[in-house]
C-alpha positions as CSV (number, residue, x, y, z in Angstrom):
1,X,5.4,-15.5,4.2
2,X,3.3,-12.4,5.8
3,X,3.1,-12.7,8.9
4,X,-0.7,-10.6,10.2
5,X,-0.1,-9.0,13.9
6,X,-3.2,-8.0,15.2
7,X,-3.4,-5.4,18.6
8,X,-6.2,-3.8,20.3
9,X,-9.2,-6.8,20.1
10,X,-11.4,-6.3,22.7
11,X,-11.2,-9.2,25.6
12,X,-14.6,-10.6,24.9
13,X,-13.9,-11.7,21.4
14,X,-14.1,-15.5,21.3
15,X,-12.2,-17.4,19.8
16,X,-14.7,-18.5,16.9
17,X,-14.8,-14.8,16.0
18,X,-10.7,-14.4,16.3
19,X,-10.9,-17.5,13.6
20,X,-13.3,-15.4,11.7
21,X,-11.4,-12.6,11.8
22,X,-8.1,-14.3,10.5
23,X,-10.0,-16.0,7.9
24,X,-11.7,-12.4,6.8
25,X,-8.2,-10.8,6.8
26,X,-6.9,-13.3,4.7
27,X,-9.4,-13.4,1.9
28,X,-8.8,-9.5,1.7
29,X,-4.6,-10.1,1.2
30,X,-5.8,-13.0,-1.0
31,X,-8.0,-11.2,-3.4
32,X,-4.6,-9.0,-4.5
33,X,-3.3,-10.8,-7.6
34,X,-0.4,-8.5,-7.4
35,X,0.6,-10.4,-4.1
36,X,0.2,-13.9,-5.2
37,X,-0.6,-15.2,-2.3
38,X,-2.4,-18.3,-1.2
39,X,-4.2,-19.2,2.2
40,X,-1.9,-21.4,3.4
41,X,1.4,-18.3,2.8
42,X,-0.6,-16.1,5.5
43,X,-0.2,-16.6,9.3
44,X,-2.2,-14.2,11.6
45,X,-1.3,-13.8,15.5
46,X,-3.2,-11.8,18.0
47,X,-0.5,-11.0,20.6
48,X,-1.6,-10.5,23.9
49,X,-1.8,-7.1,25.3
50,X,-0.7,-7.1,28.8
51,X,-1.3,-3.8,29.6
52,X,-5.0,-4.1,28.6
53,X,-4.7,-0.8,27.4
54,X,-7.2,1.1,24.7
55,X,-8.2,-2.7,24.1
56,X,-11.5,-2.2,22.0
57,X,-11.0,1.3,20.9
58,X,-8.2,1.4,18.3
59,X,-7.2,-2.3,16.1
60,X,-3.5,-2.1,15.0
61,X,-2.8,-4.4,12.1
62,X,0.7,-4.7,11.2
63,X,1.8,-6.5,8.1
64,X,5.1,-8.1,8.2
65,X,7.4,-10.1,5.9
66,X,5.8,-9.4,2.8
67,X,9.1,-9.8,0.5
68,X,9.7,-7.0,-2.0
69,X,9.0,-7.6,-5.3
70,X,8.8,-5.2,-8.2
71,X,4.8,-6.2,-8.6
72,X,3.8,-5.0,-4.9
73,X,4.1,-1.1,-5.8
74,X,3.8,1.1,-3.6
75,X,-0.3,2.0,-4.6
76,X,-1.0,-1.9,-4.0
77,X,0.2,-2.0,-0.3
78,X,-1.4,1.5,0.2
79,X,-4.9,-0.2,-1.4
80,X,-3.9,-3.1,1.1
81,X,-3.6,-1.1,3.8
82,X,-7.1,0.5,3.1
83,X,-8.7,-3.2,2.7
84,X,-7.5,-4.8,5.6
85,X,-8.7,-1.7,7.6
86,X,-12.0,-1.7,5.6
87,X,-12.3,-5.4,6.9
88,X,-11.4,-5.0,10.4
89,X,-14.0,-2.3,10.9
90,X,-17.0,-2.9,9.4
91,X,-16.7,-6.2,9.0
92,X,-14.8,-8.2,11.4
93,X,-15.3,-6.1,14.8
94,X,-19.0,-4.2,14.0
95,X,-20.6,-6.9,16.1
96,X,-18.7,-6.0,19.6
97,X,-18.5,-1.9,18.7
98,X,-19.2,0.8,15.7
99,X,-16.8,3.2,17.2
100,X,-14.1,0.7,16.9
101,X,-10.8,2.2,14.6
102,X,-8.5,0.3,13.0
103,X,-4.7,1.2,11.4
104,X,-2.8,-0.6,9.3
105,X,1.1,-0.6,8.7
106,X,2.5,-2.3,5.8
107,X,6.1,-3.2,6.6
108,X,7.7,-4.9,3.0
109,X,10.6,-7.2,3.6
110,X,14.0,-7.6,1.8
111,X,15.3,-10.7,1.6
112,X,18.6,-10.0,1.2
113,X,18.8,-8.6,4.6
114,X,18.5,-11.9,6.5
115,X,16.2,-14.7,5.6
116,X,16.0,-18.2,6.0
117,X,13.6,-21.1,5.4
118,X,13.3,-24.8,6.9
């Protein structure tokens, strides 16, 4: 299941937006038939950011526990990467600044390192 962290929204973003946002970030990861992913496989977190710092000036997106498989090559997570940071910036997060930047890091995950499921 990938698991979207999200760092850097800016502190006025409600939470009818952050819902938005989710929901925008997973139609992007959804729309890749190489993923074969549904909705419900998706979860999205915003962590909080203690520090407050560079909050509204740079979105870091990290991608986590997407399981390796021979169908997510290595030009589909880099065309991920792009979406998702596509989204995020002209879509998402245009409303509160244009000079917000967004980064991506795809970070695949072996199962056969340690996994389990309840």
């Amino acid at each position: 299941m990938p698991i979207l962290l999200i760092y850097g929204i800016p502190e006025k973003v409600s939470q009818a937006s952050l819902v938005t946002i989710s929901k925008d970030l997973i139609e992007v990861i959804t729309s890749f038939k190489e993923l074969n992913l549904k909705e419900e496989d998706i979860k999205v977190f915003f962590p909080a950011d203690k520090m407050k710092r560079a909050r509204g000036e740079k979105i870091v997106i990290f991608v986590r526990g997407l399981f390796k498989k021979p169908e997510r090559t290595q030009i589909v997570k880099e065309k991920l990467a792009l979406s998702l940071v596509g989204k995020m910036a002209t879509k998402s997060l245009a409303e509160f600044s244009a000079s917000i930047k967004a980064e991506c890091f795809i970070e695949p995950f072996d199962p056969e390192k340690g996994f389990a499921n309840i």
